[in-house]
C-alpha positions in Angstrom: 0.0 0.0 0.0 1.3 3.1 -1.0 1.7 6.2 1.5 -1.5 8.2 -0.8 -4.3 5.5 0.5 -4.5 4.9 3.6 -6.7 2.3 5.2 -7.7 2.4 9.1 -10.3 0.3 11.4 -12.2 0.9 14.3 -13.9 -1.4 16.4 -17.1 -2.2 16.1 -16.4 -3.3 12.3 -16.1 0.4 10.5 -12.8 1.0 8.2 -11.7 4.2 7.0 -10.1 4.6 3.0 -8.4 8.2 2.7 -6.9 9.7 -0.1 -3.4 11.4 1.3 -2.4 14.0 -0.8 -3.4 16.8 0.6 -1.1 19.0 -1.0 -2.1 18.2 -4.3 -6.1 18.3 -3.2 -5.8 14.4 -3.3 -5.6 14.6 -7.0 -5.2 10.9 -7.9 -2.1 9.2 -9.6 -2.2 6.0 -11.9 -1.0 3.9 -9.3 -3.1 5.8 -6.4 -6.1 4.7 -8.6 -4.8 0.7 -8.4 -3.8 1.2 -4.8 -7.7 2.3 -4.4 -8.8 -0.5 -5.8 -6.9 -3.0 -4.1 -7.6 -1.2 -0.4 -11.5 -2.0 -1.4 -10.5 -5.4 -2.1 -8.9 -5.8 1.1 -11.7 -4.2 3.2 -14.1 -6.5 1.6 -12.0 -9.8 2.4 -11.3 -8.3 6.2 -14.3 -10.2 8.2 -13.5 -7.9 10.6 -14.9 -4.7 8.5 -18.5 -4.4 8.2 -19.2 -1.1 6.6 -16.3 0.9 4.6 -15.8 5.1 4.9 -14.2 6.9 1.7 -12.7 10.3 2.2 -10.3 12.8 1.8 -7.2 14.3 3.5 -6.9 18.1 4.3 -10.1 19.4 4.0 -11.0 17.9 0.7 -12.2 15.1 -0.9 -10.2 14.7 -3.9 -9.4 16.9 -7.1 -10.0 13.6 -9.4 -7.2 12.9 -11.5 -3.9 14.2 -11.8 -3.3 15.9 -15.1 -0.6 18.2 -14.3 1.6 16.1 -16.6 -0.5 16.4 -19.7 -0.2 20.1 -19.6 3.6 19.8 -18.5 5.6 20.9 -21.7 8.7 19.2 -19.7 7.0 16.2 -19.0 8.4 12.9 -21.1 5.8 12.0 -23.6 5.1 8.7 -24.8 6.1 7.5 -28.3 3.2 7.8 -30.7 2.4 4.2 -31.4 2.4 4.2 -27.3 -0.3 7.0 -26.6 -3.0 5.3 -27.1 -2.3 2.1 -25.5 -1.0 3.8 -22.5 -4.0 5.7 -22.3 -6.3 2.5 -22.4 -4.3 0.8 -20.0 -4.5 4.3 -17.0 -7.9 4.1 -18.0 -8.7 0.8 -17.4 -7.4 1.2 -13.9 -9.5 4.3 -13.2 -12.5 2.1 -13.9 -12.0 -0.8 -11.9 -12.6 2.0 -9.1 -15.9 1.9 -10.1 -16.4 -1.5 -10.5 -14.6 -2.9 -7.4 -17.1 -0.6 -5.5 -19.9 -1.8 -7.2 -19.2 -5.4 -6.9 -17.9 -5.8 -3.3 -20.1 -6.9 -0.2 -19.6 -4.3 2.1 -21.4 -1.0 1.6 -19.3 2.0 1.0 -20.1 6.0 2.4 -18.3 8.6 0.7 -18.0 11.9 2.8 -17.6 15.0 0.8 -15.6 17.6 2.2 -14.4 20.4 0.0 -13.6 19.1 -3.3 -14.8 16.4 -5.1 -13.7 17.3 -8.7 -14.0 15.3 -12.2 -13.4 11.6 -11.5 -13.4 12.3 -7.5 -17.2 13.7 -8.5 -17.4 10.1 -10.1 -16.0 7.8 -7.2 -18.6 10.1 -4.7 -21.5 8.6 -6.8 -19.9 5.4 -6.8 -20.5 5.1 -3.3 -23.5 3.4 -1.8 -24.2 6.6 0.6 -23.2 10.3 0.1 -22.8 12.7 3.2 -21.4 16.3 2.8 -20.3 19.4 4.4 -21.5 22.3 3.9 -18.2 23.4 2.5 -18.7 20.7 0.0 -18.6 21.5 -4.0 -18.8 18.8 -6.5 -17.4 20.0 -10.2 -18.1 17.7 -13.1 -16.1 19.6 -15.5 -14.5 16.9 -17.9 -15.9 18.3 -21.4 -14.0 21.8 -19.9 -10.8 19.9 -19.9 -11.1 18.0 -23.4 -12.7 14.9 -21.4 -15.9 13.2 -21.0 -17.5 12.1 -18.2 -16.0 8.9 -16.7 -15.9 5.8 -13.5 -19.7 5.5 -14.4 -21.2 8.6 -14.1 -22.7 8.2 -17.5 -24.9 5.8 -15.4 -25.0 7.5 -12.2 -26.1 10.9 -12.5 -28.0 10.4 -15.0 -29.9 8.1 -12.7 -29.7 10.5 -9.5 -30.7 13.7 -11.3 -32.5 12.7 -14.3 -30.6 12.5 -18.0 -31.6 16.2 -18.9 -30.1 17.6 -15.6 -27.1 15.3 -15.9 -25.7 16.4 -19.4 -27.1 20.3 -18.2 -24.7 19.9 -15.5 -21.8 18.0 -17.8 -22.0 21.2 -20.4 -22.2 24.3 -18.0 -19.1 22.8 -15.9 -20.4 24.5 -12.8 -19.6 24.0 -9.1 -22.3 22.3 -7.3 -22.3 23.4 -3.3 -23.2 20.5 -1.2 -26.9 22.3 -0.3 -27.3 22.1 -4.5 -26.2 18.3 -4.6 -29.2 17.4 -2.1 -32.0 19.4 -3.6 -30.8 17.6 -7.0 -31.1 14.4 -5.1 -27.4 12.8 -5.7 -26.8 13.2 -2.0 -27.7 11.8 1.2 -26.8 14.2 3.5 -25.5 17.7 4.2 -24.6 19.1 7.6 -22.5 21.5 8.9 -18.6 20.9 8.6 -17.7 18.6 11.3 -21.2 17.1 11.6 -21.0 15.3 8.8 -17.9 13.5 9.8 -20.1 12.6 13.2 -23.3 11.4 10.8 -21.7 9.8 8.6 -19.8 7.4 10.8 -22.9 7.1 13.1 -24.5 5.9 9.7 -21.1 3.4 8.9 -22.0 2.1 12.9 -25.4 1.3 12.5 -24.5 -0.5 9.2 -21.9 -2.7 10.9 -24.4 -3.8 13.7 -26.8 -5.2 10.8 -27.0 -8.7 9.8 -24.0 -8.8 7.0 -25.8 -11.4 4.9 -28.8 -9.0 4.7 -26.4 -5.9 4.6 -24.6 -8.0 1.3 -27.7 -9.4 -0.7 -29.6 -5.5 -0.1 -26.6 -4.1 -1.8 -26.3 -7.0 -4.4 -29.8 -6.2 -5.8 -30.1 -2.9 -5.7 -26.9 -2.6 -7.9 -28.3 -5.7 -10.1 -31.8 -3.8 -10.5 -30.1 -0.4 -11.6 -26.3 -0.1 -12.3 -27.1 -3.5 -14.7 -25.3 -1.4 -17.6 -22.2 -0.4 -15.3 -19.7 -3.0 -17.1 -20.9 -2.3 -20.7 -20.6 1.3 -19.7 -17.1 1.1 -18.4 -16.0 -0.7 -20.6 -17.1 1.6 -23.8 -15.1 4.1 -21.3 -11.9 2.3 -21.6 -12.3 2.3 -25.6 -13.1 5.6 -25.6 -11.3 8.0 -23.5 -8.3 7.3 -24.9 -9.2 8.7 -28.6 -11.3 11.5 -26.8 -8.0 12.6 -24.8 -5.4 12.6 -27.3 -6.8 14.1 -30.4 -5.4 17.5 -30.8 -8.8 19.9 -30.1 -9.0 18.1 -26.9 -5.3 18.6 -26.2 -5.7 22.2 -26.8 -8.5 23.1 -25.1 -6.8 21.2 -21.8 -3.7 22.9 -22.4 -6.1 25.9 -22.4 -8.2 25.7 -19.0 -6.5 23.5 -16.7 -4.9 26.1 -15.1 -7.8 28.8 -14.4 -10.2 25.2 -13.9 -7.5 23.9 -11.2 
């Protein structure tokens, strides 16, 4: 496990995943996006964890991912004939995120503080339950940075908000406060800053005192009834992104707004 995810437990069956990077907002590396998956994996085979917290470090949840070295003029680049595959293959990781959270037994609470930007946006709604601060502010800004949406948000917002309110949101690019998130209905919660900390691991507490086989098959078929198109989704992601990312008017525009976007 790498120092940028950190897993922790508590008694009474409650384990804590945190993005460390606080410097960086928790903007997430390739390999912090592998290390995510596998501390999901862990929790899930631990008998001892019950119900699984996903935050941030220092005040926010996460930035998404790191593109500071697409915009880096100094940065190495791959060699042509490379780009693409390399592309695929950081993709692919990025989506097994969404798919490890999907498919494992225990259920998983996200809690939003600052932050939550691009696919950070897309691991919140990954979750099984969504609490916020106050000082929360989701951003699903990918077609601003020569992107498209990605980790399944094609399936969950759409599903949350409603498909006309989801691409709305996708175009404009704008920061949604926390208070915005619940009236659109993609959160849970939203409580003052500290609070939500408190409610959300009251919530994780109550969980882990449940029967864990009807905790697991609840989970199972509520994610079998309506994330049934999450794998073909993800995996048209994977195909995708790649050409999306590299062709030059995406490039440009990036190369354009990450900075004043950041």
């Amino acid at each position: 496990m790498i120092d940028e995810i950190l897993i922790s437990k508590q008694e009474g069956g409650v384990a804590t995943i945190t993005l460390n990077r606080p410097e960086k907002k928790n903007a997430l590396t390739v390999p912090m996006w592998l290390e995510l998956s596998r501390a999901f994996h862990e929790c899930n085979l631990d008998d001892e964890v019950r119900c699984i917290v996903i935050r941030g470090a220092g005040g926010n949840f996460s930035a998404g991912g790191d593109l500071s070295a697409a915009v880096d003029p100094d940065a190495k680049k791959p060699e042509p004939g490379e780009v693409l595959e390399l592309s695929r293959a950081a993709f692919y990781r990025c989506s097994e995120v969404a798919r490890t959270m999907q498919r494992i037994e225990k259920p998983i609470i996200a809690l939003v503080e600052g932050w939550a930007i691009g696919g950070a946006f897309s691991i919140a709604l990954s979750a099984d339950l969504i609490y916020c601060s106050e000082t929360a502010k989701f951003r699903g800004n990918f077609l601003h940075l020569g992107r498209t949406p990605e980790l399944g948000a094609f399936v969950y917002l759409p599903l949350a908000i409603g498909a006309y309110k989801a691409k709305e949101l996708w175009f404009a690019g704008k920061d949604i406060t926390g208070a915005q998130a619940q009236e659109l209905g993609f959160v849970n919660h939203v409580l003052p800053e500290g609070e939500a900390e408190k409610e959300a691991y009251a919530m994780a507490a109550t969980i882990a005192e449940l029967p864990a086989v009807c905790v697991r098959v609840t989970k199972r078929m509520v994610n079998s009834s309506y994330f049934d198109k999450l794998d073909m989704v993800l995996s048209a992601e994977t195909q995708n992104q790649p050409f999306v990312g590299n062709c030059e008017e995406s490039r440009q525009f990036l190369m354009k707004n990450f900075r004043k976007k950041s």
